[in-house]
mmCIF file of the N, C-alpha and C atoms, coordinates in Angstrom:
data_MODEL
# 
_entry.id   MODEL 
# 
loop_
_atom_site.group_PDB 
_atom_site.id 
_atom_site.type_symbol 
_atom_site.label_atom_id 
_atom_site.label_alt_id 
_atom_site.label_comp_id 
_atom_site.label_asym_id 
_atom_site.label_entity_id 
_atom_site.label_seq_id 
_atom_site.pdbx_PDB_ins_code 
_atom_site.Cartn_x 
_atom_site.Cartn_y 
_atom_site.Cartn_z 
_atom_site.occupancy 
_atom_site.B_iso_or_equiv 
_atom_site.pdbx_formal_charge 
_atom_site.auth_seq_id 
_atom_site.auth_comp_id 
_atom_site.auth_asym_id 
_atom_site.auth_atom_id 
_atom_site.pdbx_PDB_model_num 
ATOM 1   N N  . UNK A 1 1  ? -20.196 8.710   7.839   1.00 0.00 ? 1  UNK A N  1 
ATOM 2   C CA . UNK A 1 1  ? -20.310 10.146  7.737   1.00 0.00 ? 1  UNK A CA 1 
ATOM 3   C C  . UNK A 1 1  ? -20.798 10.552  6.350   1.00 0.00 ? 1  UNK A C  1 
ATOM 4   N N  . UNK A 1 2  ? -20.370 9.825   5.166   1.00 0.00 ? 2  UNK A N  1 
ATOM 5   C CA . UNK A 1 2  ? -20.864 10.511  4.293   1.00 0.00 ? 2  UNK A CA 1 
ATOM 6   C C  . UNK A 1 2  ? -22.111 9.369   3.584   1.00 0.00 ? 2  UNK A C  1 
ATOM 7   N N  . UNK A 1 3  ? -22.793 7.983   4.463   1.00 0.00 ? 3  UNK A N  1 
ATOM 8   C CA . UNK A 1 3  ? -23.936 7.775   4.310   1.00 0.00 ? 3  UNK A CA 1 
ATOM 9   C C  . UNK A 1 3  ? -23.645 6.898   3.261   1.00 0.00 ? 3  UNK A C  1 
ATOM 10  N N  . UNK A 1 4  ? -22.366 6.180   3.049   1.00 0.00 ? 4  UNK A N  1 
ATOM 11  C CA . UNK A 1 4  ? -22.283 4.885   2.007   1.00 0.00 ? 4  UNK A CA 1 
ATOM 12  C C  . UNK A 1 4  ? -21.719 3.732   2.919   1.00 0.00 ? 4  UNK A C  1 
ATOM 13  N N  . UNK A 1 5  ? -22.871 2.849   2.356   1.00 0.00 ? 5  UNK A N  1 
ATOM 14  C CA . UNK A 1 5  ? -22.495 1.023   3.503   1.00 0.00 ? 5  UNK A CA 1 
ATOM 15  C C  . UNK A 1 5  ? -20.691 1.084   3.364   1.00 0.00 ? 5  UNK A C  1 
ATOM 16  N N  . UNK A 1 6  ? -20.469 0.456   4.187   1.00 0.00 ? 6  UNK A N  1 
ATOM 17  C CA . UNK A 1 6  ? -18.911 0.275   4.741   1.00 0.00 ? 6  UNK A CA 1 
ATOM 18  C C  . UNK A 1 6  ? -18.686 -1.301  3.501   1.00 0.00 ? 6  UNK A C  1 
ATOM 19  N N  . UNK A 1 7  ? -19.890 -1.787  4.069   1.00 0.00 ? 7  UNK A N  1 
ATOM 20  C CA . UNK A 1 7  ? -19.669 -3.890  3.242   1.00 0.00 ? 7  UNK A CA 1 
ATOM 21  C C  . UNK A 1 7  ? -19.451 -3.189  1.573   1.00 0.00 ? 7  UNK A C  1 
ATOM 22  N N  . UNK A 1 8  ? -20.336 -2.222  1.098   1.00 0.00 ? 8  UNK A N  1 
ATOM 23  C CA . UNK A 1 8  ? -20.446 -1.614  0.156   1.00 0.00 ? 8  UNK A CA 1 
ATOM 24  C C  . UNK A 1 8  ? -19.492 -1.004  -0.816  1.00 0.00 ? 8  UNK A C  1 
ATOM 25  N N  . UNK A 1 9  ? -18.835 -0.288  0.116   1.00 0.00 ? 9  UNK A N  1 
ATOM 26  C CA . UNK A 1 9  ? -17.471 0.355   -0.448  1.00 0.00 ? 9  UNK A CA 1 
ATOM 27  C C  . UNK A 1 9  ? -16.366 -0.712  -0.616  1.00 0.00 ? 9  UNK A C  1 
ATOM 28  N N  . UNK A 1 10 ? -16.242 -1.467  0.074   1.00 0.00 ? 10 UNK A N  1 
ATOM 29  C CA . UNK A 1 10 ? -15.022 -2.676  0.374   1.00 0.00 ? 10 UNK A CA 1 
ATOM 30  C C  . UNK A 1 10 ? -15.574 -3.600  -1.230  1.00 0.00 ? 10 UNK A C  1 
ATOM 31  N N  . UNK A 1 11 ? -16.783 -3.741  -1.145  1.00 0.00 ? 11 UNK A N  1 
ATOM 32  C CA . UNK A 1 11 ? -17.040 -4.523  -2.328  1.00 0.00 ? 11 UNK A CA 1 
ATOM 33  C C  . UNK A 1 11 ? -16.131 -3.746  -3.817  1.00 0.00 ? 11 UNK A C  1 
ATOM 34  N N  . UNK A 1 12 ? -16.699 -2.923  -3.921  1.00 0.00 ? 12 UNK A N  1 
ATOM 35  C CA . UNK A 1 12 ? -16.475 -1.368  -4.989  1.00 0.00 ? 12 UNK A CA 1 
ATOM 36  C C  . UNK A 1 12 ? -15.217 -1.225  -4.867  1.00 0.00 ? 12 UNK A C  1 
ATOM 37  N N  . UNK A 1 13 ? -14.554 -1.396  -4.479  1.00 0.00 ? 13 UNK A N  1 
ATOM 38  C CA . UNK A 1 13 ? -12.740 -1.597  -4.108  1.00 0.00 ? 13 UNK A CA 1 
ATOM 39  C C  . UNK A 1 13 ? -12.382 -2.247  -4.582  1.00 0.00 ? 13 UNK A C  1 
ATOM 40  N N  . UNK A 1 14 ? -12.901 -3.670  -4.211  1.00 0.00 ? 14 UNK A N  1 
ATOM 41  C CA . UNK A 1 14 ? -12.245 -4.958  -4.331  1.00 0.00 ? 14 UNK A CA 1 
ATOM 42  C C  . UNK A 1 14 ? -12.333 -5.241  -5.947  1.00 0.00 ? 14 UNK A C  1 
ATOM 43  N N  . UNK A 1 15 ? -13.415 -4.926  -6.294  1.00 0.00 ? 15 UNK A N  1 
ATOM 44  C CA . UNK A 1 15 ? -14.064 -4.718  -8.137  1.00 0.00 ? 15 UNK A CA 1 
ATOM 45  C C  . UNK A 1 15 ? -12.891 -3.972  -8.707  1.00 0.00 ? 15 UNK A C  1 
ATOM 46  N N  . UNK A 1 16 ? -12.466 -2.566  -8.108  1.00 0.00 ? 16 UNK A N  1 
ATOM 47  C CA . UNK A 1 16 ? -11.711 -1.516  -8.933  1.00 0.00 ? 16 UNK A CA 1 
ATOM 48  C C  . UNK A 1 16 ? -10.552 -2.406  -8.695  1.00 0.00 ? 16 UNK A C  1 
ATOM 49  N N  . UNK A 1 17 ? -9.844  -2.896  -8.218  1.00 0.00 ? 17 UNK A N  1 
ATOM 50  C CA . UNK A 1 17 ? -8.683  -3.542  -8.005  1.00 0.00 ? 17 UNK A CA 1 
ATOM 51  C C  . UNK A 1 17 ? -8.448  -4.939  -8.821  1.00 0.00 ? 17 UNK A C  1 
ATOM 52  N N  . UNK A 1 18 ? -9.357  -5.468  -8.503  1.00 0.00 ? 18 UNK A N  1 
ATOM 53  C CA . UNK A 1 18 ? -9.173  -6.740  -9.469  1.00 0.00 ? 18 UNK A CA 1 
ATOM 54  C C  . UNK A 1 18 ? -9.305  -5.991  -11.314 1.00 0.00 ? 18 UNK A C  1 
ATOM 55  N N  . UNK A 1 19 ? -9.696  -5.483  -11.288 1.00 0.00 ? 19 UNK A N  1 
ATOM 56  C CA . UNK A 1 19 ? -9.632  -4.767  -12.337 1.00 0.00 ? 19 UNK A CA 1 
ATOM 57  C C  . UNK A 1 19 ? -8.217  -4.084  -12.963 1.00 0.00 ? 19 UNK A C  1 
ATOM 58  N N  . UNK A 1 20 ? -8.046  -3.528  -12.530 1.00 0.00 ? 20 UNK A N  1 
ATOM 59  C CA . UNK A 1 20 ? -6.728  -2.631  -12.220 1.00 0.00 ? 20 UNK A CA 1 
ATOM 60  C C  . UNK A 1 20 ? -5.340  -4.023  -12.167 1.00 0.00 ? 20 UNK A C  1 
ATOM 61  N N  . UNK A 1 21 ? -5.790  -4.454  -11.587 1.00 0.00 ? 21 UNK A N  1 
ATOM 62  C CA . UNK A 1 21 ? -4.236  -5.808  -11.733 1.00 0.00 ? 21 UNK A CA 1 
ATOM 63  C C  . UNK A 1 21 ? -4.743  -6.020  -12.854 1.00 0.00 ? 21 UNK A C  1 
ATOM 64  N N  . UNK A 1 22 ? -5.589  -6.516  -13.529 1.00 0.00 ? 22 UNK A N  1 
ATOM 65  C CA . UNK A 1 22 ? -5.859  -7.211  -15.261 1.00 0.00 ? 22 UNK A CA 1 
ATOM 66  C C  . UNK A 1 22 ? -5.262  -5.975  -16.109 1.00 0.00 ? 22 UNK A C  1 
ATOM 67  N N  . UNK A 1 23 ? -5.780  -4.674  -16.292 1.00 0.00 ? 23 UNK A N  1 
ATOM 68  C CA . UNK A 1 23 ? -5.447  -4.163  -17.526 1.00 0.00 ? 23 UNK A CA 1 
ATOM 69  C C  . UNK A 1 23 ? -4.221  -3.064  -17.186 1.00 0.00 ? 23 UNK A C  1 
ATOM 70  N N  . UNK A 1 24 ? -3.672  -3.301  -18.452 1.00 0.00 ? 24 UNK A N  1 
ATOM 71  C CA . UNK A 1 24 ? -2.332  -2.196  -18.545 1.00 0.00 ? 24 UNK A CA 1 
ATOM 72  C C  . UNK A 1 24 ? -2.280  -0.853  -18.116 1.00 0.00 ? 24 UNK A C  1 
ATOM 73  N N  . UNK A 1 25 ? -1.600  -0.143  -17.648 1.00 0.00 ? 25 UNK A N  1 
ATOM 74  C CA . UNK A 1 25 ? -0.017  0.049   -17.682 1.00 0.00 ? 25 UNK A CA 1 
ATOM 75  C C  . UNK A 1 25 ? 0.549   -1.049  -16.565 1.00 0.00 ? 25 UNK A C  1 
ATOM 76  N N  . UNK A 1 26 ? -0.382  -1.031  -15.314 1.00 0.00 ? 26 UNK A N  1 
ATOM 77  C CA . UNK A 1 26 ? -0.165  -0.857  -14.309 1.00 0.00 ? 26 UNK A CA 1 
ATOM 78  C C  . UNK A 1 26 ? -0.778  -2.580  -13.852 1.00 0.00 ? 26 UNK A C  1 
ATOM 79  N N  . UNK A 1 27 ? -1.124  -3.623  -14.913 1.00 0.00 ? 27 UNK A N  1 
ATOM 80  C CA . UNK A 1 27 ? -1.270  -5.060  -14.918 1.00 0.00 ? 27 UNK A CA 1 
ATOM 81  C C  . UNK A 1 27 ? -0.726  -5.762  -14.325 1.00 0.00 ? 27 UNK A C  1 
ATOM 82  N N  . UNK A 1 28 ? -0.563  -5.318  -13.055 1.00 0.00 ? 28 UNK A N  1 
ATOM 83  C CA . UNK A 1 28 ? 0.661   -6.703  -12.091 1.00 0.00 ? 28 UNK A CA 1 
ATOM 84  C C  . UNK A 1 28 ? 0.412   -8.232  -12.508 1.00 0.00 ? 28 UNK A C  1 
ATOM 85  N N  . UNK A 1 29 ? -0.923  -8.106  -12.432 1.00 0.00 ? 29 UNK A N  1 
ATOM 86  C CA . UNK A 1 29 ? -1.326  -9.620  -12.554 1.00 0.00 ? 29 UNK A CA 1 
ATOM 87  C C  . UNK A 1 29 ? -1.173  -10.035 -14.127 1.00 0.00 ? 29 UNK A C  1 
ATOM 88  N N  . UNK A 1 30 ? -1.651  -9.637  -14.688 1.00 0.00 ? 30 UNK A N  1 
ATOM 89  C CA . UNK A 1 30 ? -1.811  -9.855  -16.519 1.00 0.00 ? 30 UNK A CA 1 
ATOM 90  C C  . UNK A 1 30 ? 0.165   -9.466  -16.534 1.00 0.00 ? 30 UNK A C  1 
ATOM 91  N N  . UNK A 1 31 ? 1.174   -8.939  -16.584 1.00 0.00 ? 31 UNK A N  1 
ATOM 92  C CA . UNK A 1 31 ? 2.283   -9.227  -16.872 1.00 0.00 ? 31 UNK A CA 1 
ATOM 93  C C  . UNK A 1 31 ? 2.879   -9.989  -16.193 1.00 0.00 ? 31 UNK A C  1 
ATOM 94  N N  . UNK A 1 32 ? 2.509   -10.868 -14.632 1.00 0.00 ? 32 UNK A N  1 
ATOM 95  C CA . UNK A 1 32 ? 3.666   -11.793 -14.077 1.00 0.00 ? 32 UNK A CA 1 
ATOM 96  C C  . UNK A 1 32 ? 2.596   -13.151 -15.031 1.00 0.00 ? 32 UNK A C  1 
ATOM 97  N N  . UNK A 1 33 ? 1.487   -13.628 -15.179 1.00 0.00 ? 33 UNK A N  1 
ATOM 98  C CA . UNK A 1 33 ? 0.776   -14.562 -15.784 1.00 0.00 ? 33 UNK A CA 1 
ATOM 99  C C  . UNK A 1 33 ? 1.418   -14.588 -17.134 1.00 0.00 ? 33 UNK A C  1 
ATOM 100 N N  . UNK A 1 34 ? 1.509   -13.415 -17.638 1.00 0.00 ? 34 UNK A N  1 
ATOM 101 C CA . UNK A 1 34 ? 2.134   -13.273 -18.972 1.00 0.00 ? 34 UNK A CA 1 
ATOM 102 C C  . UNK A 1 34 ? 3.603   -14.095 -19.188 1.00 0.00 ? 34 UNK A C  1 
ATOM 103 N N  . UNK A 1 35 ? 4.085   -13.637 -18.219 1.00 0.00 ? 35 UNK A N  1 
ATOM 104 C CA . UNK A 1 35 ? 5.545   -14.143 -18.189 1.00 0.00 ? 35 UNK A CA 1 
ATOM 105 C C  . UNK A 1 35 ? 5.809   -15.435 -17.455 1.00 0.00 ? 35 UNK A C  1 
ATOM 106 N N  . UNK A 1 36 ? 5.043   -15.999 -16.738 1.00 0.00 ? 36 UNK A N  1 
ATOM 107 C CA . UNK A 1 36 ? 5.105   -17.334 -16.201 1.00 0.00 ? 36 UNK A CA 1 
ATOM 108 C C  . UNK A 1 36 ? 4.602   -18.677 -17.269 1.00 0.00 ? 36 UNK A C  1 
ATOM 109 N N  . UNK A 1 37 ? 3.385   -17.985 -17.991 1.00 0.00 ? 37 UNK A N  1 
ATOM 110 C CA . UNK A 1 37 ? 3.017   -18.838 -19.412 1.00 0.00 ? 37 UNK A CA 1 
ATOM 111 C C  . UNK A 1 37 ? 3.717   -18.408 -20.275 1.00 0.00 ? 37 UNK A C  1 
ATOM 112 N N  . UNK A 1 38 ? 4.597   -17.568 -20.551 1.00 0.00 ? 38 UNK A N  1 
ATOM 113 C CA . UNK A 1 38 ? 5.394   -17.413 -21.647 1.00 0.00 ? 38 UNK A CA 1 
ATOM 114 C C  . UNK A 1 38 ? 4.767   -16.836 -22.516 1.00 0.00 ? 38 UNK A C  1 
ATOM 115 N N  . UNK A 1 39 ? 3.718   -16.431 -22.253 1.00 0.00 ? 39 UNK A N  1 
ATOM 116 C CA . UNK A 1 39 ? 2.649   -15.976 -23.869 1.00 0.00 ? 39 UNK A CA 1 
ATOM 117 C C  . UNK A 1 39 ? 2.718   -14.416 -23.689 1.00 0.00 ? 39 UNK A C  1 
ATOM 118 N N  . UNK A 1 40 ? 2.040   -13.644 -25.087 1.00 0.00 ? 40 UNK A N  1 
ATOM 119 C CA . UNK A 1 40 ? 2.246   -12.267 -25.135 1.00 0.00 ? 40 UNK A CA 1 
ATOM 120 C C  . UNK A 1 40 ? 0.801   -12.092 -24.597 1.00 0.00 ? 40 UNK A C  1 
ATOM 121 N N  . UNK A 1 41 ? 0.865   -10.740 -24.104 1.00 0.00 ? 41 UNK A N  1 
ATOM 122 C CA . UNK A 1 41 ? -0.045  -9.748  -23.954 1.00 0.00 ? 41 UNK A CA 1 
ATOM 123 C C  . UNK A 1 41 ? -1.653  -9.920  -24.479 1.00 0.00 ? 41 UNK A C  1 
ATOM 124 N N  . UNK A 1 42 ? -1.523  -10.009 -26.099 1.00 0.00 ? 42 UNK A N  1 
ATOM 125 C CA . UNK A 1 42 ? -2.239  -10.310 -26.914 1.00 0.00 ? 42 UNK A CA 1 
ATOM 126 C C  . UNK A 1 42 ? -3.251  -11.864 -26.683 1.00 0.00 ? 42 UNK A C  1 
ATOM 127 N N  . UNK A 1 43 ? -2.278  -12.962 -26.654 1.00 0.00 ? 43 UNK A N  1 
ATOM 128 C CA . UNK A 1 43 ? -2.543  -14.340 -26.530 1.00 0.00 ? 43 UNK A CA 1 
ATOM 129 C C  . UNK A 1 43 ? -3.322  -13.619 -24.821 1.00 0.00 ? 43 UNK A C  1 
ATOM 130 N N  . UNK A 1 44 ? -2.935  -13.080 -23.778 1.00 0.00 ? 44 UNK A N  1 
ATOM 131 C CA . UNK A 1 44 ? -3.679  -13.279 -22.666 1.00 0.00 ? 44 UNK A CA 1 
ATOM 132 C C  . UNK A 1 44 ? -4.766  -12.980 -22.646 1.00 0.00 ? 44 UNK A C  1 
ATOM 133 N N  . UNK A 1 45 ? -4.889  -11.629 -23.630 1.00 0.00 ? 45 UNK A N  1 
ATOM 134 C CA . UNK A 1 45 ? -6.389  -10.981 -23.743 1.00 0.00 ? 45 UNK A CA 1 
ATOM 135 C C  . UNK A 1 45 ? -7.243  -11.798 -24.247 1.00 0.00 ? 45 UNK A C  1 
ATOM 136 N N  . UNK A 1 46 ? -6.811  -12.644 -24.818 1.00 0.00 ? 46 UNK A N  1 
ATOM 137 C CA . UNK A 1 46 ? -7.503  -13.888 -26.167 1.00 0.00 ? 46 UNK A CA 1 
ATOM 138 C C  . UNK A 1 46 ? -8.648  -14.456 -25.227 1.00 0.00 ? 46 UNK A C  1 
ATOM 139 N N  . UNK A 1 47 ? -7.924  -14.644 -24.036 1.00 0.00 ? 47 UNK A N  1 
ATOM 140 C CA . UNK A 1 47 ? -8.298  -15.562 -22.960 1.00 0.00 ? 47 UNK A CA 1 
ATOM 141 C C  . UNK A 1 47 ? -9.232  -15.146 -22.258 1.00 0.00 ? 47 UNK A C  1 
ATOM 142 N N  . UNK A 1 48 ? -8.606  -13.725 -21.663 1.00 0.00 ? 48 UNK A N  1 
ATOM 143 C CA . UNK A 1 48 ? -9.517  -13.189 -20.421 1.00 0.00 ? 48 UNK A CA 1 
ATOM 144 C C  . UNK A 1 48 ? -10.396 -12.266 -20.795 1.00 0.00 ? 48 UNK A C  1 
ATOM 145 N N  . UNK A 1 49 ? -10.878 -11.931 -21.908 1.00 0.00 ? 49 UNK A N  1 
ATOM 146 C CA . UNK A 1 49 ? -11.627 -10.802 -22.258 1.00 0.00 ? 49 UNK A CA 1 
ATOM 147 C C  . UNK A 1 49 ? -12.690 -11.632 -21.831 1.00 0.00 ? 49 UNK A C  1 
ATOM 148 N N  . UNK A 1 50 ? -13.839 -12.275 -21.879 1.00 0.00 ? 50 UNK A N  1 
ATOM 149 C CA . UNK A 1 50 ? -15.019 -12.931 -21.450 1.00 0.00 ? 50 UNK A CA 1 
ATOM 150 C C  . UNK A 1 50 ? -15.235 -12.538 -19.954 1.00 0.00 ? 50 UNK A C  1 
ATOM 151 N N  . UNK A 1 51 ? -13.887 -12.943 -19.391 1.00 0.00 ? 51 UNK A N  1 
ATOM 152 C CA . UNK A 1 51 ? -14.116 -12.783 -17.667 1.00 0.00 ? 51 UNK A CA 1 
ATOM 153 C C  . UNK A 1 51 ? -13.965 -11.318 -17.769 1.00 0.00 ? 51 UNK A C  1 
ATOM 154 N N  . UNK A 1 52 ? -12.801 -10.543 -18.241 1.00 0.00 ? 52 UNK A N  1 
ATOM 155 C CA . UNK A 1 52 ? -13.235 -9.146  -17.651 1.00 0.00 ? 52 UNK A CA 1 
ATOM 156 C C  . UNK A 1 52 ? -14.425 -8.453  -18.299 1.00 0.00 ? 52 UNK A C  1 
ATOM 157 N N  . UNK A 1 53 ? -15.067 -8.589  -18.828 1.00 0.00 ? 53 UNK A N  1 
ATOM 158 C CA . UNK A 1 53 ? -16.430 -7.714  -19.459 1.00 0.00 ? 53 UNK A CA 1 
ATOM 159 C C  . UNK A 1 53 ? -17.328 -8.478  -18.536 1.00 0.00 ? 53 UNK A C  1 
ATOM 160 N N  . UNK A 1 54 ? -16.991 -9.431  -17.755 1.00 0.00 ? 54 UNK A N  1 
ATOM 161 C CA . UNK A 1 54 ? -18.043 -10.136 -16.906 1.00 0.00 ? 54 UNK A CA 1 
ATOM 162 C C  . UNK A 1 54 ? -18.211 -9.073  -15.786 1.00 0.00 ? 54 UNK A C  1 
ATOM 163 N N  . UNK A 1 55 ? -16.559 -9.027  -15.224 1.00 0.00 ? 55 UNK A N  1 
ATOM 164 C CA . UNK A 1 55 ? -15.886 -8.594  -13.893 1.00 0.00 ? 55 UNK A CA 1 
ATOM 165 C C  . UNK A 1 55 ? -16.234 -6.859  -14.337 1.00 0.00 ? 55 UNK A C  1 
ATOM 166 N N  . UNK A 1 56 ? -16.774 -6.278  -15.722 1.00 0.00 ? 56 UNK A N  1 
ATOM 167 C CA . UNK A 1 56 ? -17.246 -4.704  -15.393 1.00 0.00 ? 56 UNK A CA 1 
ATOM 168 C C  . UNK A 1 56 ? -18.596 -4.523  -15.453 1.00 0.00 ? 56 UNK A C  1 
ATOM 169 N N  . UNK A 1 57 ? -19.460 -5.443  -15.776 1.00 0.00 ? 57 UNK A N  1 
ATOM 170 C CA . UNK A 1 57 ? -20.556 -5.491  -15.605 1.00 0.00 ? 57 UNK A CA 1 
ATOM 171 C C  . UNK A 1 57 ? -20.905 -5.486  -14.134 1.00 0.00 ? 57 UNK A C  1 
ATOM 172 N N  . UNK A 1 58 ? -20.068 -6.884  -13.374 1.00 0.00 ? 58 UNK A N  1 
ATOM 173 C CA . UNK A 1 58 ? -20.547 -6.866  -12.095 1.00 0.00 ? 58 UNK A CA 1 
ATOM 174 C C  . UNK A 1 58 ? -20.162 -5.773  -11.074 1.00 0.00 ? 58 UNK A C  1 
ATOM 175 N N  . UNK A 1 59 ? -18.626 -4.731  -11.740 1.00 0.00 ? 59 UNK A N  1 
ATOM 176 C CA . UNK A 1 59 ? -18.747 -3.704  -10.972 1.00 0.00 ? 59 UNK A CA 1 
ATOM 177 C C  . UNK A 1 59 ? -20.019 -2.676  -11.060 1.00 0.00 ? 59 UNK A C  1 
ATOM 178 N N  . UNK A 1 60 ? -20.627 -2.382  -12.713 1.00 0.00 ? 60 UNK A N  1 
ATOM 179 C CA . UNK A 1 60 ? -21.196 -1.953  -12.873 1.00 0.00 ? 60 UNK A CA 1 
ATOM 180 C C  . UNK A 1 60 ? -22.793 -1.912  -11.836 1.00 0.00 ? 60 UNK A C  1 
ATOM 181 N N  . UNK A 1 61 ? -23.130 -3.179  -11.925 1.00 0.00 ? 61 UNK A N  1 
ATOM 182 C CA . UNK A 1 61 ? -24.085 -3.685  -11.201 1.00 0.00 ? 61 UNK A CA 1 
ATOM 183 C C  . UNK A 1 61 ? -24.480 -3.322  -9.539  1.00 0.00 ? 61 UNK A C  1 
ATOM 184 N N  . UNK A 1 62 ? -23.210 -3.672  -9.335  1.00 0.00 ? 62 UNK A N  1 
ATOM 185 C CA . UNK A 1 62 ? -22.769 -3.803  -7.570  1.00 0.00 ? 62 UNK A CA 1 
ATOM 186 C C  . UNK A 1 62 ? -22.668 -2.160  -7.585  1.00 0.00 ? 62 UNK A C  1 
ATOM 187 N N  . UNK A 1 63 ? -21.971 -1.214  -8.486  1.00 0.00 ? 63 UNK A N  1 
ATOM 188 C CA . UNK A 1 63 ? -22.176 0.200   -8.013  1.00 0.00 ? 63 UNK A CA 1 
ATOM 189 C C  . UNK A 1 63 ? -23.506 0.982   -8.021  1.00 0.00 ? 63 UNK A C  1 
ATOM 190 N N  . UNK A 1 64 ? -24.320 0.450   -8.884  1.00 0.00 ? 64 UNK A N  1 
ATOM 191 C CA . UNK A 1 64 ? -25.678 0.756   -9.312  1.00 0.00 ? 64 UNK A CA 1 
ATOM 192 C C  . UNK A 1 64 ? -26.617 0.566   -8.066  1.00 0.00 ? 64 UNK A C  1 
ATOM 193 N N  . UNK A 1 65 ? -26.790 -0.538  -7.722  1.00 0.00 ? 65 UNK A N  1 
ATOM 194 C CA . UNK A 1 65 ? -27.715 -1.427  -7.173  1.00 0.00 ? 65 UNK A CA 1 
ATOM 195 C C  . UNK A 1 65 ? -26.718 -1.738  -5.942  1.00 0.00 ? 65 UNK A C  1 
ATOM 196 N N  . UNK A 1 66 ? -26.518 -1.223  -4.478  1.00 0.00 ? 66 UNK A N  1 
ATOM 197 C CA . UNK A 1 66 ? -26.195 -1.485  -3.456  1.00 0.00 ? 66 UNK A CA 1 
ATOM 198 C C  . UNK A 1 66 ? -26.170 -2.753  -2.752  1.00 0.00 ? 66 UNK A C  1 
ATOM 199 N N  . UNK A 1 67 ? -27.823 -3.032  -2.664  1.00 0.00 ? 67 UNK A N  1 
ATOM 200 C CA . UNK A 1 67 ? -28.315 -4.289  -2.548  1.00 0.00 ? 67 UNK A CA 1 
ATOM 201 C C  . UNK A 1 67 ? -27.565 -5.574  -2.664  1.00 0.00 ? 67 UNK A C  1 
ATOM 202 N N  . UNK A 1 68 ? -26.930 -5.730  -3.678  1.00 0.00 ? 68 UNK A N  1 
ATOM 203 C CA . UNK A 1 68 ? -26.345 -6.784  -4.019  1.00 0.00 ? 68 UNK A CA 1 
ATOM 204 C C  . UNK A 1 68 ? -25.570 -7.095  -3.650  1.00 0.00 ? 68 UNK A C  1 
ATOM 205 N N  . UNK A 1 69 ? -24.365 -6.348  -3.398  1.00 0.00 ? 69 UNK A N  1 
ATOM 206 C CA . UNK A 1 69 ? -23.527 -6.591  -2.145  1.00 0.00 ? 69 UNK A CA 1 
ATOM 207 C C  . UNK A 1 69 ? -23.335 -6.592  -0.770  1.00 0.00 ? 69 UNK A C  1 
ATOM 208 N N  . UNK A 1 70 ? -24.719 -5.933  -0.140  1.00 0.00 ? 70 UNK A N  1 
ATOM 209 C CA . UNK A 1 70 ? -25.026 -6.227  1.105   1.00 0.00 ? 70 UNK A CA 1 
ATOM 210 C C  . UNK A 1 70 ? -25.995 -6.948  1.358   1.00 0.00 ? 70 UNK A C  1 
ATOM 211 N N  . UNK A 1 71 ? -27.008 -7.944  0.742   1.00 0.00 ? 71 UNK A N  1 
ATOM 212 C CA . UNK A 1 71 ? -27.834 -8.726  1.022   1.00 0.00 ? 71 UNK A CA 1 
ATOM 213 C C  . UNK A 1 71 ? -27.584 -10.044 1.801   1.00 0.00 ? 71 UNK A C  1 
ATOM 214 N N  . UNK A 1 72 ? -26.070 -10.646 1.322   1.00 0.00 ? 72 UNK A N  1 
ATOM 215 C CA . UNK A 1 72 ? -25.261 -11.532 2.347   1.00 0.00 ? 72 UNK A CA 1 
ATOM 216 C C  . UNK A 1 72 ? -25.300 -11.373 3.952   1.00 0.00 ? 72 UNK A C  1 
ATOM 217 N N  . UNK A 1 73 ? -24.446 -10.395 4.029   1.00 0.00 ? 73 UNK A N  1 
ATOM 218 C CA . UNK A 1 73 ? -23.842 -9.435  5.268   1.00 0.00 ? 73 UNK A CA 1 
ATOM 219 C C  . UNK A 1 73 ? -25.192 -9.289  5.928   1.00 0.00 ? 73 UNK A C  1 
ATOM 220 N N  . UNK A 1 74 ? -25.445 -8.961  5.224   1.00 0.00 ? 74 UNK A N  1 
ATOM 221 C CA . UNK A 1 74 ? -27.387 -8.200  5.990   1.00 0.00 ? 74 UNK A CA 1 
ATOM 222 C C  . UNK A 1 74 ? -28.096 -9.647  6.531   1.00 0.00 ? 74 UNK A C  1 
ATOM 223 N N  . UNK A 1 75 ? -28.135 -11.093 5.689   1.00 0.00 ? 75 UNK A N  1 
ATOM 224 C CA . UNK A 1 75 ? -29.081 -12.697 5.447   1.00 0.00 ? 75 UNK A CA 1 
ATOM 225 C C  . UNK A 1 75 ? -28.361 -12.979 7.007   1.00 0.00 ? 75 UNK A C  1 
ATOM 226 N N  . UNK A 1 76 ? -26.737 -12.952 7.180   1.00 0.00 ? 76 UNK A N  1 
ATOM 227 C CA . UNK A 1 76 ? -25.950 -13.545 8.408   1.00 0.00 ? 76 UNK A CA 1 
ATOM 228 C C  . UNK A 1 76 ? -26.067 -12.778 9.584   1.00 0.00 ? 76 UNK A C  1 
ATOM 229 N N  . UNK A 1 77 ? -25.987 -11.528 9.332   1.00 0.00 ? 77 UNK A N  1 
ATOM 230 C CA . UNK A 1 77 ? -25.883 -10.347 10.224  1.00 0.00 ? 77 UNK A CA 1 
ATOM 231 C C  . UNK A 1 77 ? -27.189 -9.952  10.342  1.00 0.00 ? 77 UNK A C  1 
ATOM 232 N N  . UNK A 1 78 ? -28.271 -9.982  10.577  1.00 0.00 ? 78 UNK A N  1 
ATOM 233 C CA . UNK A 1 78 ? -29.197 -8.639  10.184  1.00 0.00 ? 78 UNK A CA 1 
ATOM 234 C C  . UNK A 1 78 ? -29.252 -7.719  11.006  1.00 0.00 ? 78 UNK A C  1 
ATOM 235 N N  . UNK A 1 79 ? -29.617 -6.809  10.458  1.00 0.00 ? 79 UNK A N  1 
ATOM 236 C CA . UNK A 1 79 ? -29.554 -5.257  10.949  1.00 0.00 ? 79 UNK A CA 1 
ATOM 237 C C  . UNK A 1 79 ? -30.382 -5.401  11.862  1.00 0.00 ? 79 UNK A C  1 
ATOM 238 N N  . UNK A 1 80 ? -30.467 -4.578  13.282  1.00 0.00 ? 80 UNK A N  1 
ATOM 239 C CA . UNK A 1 80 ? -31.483 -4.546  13.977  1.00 0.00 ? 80 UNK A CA 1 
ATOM 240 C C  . UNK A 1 80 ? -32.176 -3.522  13.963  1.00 0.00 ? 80 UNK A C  1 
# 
């Protein structure tokens, strides 16, 4: 109804979410990792900053440019 791919949006979700578990307040994932390695906050970011500036680019990308996340879906499926 409002004319955005379905594979599209689910992608754009899945981006905002994995996102959203990594950074604070609301870090499910980054505070149980935190507390299972024993390390602070700080020491985790040490780590994962590379992957998440990866992981906002590729939201960036994937929200920009549609294509990219439906070119799969589309190669297995194609549209008729």
């Amino acid at each position: 109804a409002l004319g955005i791919d379905p594979v599209h949006f689910g992608v754009i979700t899945v981006f905002n979410l994995l996102i959203g578990l990594m950074t604070p307040p609301y870090g499910l994932q980054m505070y149980l990792l935190c507390r299972i390695a024993n390390i602070s906050m700080l020491e985790f970011w040490r780590y994962v900053w590379p992957i998440f500036l990866t992981m906002l680019f590729a939201l960036g990308l994937t929200t920009l440019f549609p294509p990219i996340a439906t070119w799969l879906p589309n190669l297995i499926l194609p549209v008729r």
